[in-house]
N, C-alpha and C positions, 0 to 999 in steps of 0.2 A: 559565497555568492557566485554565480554562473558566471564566468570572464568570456567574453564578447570576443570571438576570433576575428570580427572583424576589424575591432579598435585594432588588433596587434598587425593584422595585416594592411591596414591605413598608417600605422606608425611606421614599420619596417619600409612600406613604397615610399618615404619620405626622402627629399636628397640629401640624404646624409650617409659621411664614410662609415659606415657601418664595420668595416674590414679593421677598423684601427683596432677593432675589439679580438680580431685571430689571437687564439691563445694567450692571451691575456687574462691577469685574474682582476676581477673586479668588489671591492669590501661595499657593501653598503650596511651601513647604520640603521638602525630604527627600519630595519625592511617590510616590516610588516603594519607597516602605518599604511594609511591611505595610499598615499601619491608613489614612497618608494616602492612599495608591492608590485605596482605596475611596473616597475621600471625593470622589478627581478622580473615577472613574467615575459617582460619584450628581451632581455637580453637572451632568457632559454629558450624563446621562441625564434630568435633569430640564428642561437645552436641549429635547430631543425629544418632552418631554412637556408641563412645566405652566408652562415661560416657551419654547416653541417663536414666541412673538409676539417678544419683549423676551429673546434668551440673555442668558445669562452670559458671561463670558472668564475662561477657567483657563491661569494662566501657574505651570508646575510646575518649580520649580526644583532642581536635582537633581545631583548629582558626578557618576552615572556616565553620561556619553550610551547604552552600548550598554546597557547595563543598561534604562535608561527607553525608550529606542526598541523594545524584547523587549517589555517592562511595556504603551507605551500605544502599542501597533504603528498599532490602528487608530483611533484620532486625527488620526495626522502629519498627514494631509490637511486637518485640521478647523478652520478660520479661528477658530472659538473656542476652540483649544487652543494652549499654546505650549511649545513646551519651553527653560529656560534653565539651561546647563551653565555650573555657578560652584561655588567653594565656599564656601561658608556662611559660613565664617570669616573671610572679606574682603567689603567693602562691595558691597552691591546694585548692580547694573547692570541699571536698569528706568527709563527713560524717563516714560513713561505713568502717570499715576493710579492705585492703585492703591484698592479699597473698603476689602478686607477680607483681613487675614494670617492665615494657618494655618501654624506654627510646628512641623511635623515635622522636624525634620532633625535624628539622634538615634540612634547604633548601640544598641542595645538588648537586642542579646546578650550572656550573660554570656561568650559565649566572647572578646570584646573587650575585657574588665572585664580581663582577663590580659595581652593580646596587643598591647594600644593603648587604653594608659587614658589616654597623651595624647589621642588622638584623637576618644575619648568624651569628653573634656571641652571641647576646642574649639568642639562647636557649639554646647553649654549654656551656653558662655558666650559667646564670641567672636560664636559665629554670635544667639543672643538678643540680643546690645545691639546688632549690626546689619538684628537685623527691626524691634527696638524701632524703632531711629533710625529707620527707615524710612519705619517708619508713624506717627513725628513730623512727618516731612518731606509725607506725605500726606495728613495730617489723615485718618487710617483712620477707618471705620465702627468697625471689628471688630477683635479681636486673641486670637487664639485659642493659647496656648502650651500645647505637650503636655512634662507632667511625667511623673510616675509613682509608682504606690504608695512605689515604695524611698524616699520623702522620710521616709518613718513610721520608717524606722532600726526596731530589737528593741523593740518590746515585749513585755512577760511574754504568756506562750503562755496564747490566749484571751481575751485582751485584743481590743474592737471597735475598727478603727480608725475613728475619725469624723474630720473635717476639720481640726480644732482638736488633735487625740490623738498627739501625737510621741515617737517614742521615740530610743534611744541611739544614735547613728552614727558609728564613730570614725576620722577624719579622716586619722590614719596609717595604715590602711589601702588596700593599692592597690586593693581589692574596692571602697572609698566612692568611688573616682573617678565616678561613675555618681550614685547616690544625694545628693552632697554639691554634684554641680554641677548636676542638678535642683532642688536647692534653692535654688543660688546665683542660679539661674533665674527660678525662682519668683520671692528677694527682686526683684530686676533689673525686674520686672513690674511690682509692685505699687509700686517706687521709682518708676520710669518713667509711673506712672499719676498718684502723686503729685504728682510734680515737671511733669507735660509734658499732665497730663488724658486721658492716654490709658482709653479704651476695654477692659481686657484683661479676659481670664478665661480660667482655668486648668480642663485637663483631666489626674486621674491614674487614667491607665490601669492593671489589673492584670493579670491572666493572661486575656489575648485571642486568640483563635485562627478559623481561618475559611481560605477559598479566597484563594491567593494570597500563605500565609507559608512562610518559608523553613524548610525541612525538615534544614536544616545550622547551623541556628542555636543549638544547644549546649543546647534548652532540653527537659527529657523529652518533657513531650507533643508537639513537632515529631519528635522520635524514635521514638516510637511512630507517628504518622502515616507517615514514612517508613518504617519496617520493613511494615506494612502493605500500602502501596502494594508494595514491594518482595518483599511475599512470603516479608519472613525472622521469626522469633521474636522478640518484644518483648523486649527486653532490660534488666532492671532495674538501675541502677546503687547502690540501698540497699535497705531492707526494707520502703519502700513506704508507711510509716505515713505520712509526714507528709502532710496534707490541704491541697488547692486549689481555689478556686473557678473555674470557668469561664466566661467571656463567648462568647458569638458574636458572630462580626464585624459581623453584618449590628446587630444588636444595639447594641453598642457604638458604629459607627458614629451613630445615630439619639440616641444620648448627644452624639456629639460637634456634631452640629449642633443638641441640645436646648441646647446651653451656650453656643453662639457664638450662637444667636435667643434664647435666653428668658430666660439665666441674669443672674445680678447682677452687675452688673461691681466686678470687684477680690475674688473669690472662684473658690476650688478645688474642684470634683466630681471625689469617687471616682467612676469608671465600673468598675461590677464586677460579677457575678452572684451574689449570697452563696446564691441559693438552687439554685444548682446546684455545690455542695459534692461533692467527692470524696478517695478515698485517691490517691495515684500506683498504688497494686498495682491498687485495685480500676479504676481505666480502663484499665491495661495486660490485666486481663480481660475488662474492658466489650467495648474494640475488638476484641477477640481474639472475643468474642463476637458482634457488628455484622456479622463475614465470613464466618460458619462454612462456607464453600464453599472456605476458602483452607484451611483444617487449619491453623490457624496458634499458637505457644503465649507463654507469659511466661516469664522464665527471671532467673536472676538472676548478674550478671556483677560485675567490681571496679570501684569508681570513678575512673573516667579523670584523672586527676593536673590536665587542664587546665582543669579545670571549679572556678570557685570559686562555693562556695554561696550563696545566696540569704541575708542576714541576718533574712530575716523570718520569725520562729518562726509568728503569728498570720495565719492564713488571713483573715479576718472583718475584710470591709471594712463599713462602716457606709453605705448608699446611701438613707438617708434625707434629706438635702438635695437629690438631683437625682430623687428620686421626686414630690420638692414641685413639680417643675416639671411632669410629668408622664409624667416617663419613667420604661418599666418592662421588663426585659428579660425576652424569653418562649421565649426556646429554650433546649431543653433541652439534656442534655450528650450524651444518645443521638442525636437527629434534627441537632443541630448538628454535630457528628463525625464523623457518616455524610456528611452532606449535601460537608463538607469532605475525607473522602477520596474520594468520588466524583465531584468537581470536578477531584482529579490523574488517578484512572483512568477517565475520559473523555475525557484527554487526549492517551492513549494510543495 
């Protein structure tokens, strides 16, 4: 999918030490997921730009080769990128020093939560206590581990989640496989910080979307993007009421490197956009709206049997600790949306 030079050039003008990254090597896990991909795109982009004196080196570690060689085609050539094909869940093979860990490696679709909730759970754990070790073993700068809202489990509907605010998660469920090894994640973190001084800080992502996520990934608003792009009817699988907020990637991104420079180590930031709230009905008419060139409509169909539901009744993530840093997310859900299927049908 076309990446958006201006996302990268609104990330990089952010105020953030960017510098800390001078020749430094940076690992990121599961790079070729949605959210970390961005993150290796801004750090090669910032090679080109504000450490073109002093690069960085992005060593993107990753399961799938063909999958990542699609992802970062035009890289391969690039002395300061690496690709390394392993999986997460058995120890590091990385020679070299490493600064700073990014800790994506993480399926994140609910359609996995069904399908292979082993395999969701492996890298939240398996694969965490071998970044941790890792970056015991290399006296890291940084340790950046990506969680996720679901650690909040149910709370009463309307309830703010703030960082400290957990609600109920029940364990025999196979839906918690996700939710409960985030957590065990998390603990794993702050033990490891304890025990070993490590460095860490925790990022939980909520409903993030942007150029470059998968349109098969079980979750509505991917579906609506794709019918779109596609040219077919939005297709509602309930009545729409329930409400979500939405992040832009470029957005979220500038969270995530707010948290690995500035944030306090041994502490959790919501990354969420509470103030771009919506229905599911009323986006599925928003975007329907955004193309009016396509005649395109919303409709409402039965819920597909392999979809298990999200336990999180409360929308309202509390982003007042990572505003204190000074991050603040500024796109909307119209101009981000747009910008996002215009990224696939430019691809065209």
């Amino acid at each position: 999918v076309k990446k958006l030079k201006e996302d990268f050039s609104q990330i990089i003008s952010s105020n953030l030490e960017w510098k800390r990254f001078e020749n430094k090597t940076i690992l990121i896990t599961g790079a070729n997921g949605f959210l970390p991909a961005y993150m290796v795109d801004t750090l090669l982009f910032l090679n080109q730009t504000i450490l073109c004196d002093k690069p960085c080196r992005v060593i993107a570690l990753v399961r799938n080769k063909v999958h990542a060689e699609q992802r970062f085609y035009k890289y391969l050539s690039n002395d300061r990128f690496w690709l390394l094909v392993q999986d997460i869940s058995k120890p590091i093979q990385v020679a070299e020093k490493i600064d700073y860990i990014i800790h994506a490696a993480s399926p994140a679709s609910p359609k996995y939560y069904k399908n292979d909730p082993v395999g969701v759970i492996m890298p939240n754990v398996l694969g965490t206590k071998n970044t941790l070790d890792f970056a015991v073993a290399n006296k890291a700068s940084g340790y950046l581990y990506f969680s996720s809202g679901e650690v909040y489990g149910e709370l009463p509907a309307g309830e703010v989640m703030t960082e400290d605010n957990y609600g109920y998660l029940d364990p025999m469920t196979v839906r918690a496989c996700y939710g409960e090894s985030k957590r065990m994640g998390e603990n794993m973190c702050v033990s490891y910080a304890h025990q070993y001084n490590l460095p860490i800080k925790i990022v939980r992502p909520f409903h993030t979307y942007g150029p470059g996520m998968k349109l098969d990934d079980g979750r509505v608003f991917a579906d609506f993007v794709k019918n779109i792009i596609h040219n077919e009817k939005i297709q509602l699988r309930s009545d729409g009421s329930v409400e979500r907020s939405f992040c832009y990637l470029a957005d979220a991104v500038i969270g995530f490197f707010t948290v690995l420079l500035k944030g306090d180590v041994n502490e959790a930031y919501n990354i969420a956009n509470p103030y771009q709230t919506i229905t599911i009905k009323n986006l599925a008419l928003l975007l329907v709206k955004l193309f009016p060139e396509k005649k395109l409509c919303a409709t409402f169909v039965e819920q597909k049997e392999n979809y298990l539901q999200s336990p999180i009744l409360s929308p309202i993530a509390d982003i007042s600790k990572i505003t204190a840093l000074g991050w603040e997310p500024t796109t909307t859900i119209e101009s981000g949306f747009k910008k996002t299927i215009r990224s696939y049908l430019n691809d065209k």
